[in-house]
N, C-alpha and C positions, 0 to 999 in steps of 0.2 A: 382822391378816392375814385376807382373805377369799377362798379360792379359789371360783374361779367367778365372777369379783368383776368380768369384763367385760362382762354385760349381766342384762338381768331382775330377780330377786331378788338376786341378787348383786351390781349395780352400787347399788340402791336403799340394800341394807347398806353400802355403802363410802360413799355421798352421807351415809346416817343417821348414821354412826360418826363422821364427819368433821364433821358440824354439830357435836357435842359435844365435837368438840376432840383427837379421834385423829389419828393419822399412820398412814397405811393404804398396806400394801404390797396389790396389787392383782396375784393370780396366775390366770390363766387360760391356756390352751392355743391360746386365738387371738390372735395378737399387737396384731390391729385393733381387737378389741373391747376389751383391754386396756388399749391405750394411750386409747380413746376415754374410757375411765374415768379414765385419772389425769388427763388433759386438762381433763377435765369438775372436777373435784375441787381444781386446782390454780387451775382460772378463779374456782371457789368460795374461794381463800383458803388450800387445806388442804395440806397437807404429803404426797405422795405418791409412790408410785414402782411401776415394774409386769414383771411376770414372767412368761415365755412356759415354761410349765413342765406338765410330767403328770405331774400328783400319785400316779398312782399308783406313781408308777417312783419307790422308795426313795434311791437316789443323788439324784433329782433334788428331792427332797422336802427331802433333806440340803441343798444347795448353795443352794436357796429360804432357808433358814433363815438362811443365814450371810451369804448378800445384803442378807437382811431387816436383820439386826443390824450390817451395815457401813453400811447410808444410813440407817438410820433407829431403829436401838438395837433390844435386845432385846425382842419381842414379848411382851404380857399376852394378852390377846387374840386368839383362833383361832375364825372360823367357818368353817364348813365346810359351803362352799356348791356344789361341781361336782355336776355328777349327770348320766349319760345316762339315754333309755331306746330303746328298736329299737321298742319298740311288736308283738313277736312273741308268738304263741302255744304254747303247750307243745312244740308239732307242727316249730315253724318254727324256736326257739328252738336255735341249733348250742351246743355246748359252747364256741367261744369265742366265740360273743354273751355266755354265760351268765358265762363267766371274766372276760371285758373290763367288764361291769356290775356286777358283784358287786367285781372291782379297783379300780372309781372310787369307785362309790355308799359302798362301806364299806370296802376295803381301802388308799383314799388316808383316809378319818376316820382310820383309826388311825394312819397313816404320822405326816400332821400333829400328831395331838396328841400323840405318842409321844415327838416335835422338840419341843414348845412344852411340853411336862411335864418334858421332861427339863431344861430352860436354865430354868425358873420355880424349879425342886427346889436343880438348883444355886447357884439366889441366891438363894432363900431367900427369894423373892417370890410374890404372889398371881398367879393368872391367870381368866379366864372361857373356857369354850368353847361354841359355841351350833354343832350340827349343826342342818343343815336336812334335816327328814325329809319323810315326806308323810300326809296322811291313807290313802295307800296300805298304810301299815303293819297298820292296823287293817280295812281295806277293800279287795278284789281287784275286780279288773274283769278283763275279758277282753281278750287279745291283750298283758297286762305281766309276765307270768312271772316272769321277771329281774328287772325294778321293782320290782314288789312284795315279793318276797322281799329285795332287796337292802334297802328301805325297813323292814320287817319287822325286821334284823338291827342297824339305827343305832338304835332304839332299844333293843332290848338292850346294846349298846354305849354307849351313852350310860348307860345305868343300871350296867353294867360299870365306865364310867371315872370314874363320880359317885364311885362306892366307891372305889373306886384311889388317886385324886387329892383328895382331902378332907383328905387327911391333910399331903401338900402345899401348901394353901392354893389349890388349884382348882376352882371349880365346874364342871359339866357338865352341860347341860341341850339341851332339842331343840325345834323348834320346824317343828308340821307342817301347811302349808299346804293346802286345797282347791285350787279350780282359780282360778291368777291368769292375771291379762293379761300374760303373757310375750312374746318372741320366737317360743315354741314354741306359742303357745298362738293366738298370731295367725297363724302359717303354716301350722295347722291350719283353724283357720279360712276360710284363702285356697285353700287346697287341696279346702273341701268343696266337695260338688255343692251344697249350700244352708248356706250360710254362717250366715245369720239364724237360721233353722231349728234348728242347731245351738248356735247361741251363746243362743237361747232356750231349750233344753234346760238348758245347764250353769247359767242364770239359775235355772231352776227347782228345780233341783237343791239351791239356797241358798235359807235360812230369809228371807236377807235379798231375794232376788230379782235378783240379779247377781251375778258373779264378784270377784274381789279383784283389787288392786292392790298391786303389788312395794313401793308404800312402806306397806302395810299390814303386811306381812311386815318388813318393816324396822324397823315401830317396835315389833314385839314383841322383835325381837332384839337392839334397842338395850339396852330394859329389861331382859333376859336376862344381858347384858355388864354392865352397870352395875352400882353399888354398891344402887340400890334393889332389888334382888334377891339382898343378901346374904346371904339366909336360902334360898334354892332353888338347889336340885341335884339331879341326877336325875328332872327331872320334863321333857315332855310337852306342850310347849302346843298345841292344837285352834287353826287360824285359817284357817277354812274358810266364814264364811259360815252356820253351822247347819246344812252337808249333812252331815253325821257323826250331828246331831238325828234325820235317820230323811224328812226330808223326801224324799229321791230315792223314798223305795218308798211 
């Protein structure tokens, strides 16, 4: 299961999952971009099915689960991939910007895996969960208040439910991107007054000299889910390019 799973890093994880041979329920909040992904996924071969659902709303997090396990069997596998951000200032930031981002970014993690721990426990089977956090957790900028704290808190969470869930036979691990070529990241882009300009800043910003792409993120989080990573839990992966090295300053 990958929420957020109808574009960007999200659609990338449901293409990656699905080459290795998953059946990937695909939950997002917009029902177009959803369905463009199982679309895409089914033209690939893969076994798919898609959910117009907000995760942060607990009922709905329930009935996502029970969907999942009527078309396509009990889920192993949970990434946890929605996230907004308002892009607001301390100043600007109202209480529910701050409720509504801190509900998705980490109050839908835990809804999800709280659903996918609990039906693993019951059978007695393994499972993986790979949150998508940000290098934001470790590094603020200005105007993401909410973001960054929200980002701040999945990895303690993650490091929470590595401990929790071990004993269960689930790992928990997070994986935190720099700046990729998203949807979000290209309307930014279209949106500045110097487009280049900018996009040659965020270049600079990486050790490597450009930004990442969504299936860069995808093939970390494949390895994360897989059994080649049956020894990690509770950790953290950087996949940012080197900006976190120190290169921005």
């Amino acid at each position: 299961m990958v929420t957020g799973g109808g574009g960007g890093i999200g659609r990338a994880v449901c293409l990656r999952l699905a080459e290795a041979g998953a059946r990937v329920a695909v939950a997002d909040q917009s029902e177009s971009r959803a369905r463009e992904s199982v679309e895409q996924l089914r033209a690939n071969g893969a076994e798919a099915i898609e959910s117009v659902v907000d995760v942060a709303d607990p009922e709905a997090v329930e009935q996502l689960f029970v969907q999942t396990e009527s078309e396509l069997g009990p889920p192993s596998i949970l990434v946890n991939g929605v996230g907004v951000s308002q892009g607001l200032s301390v100043f600007e930031t109202t209480p529910d910007d701050w409720n509504r981002t801190l509900a998705v970014n980490v109050g839908s993690y835990f809804l999800c895996a709280r659903a996918l721990s609990t039906r693993v426990r019951d059978a007695a089977g393994v499972g993986a969960i790979v949150n998508i956090s940000s290098t934001n957790a470790f590094y603020a900028e200005p105007d993401a208040i909410a973001y960054t704290a929200s980002k701040g808190a999945v990895e303690a969470l993650t490091k929470g439910l590595a401990l929790e869930l071990a004993p269960v036979g689930i790992r928990v691990n997070a994986v935190c991107p720099g700046m990729i070529r998203t949807p979000i990241t290209i309307r930014m882009l279209e949106q500045a007054d110097d487009p280049e300009g900018m996009l040659a800043t965020w270049s600079r910003a990486s050790a490597l000299g450009r930004i990442g792409e969504p299936y860069e993120i995808a093939a970390v989080v494949a390895f994360l889910a897989s059994d080649e990573a049956s020894f990690v839990t509770g950790s953290s992966f950087i996949a940012d390019g080197g900006l976190s090295s120190g290169w921005l300053f």
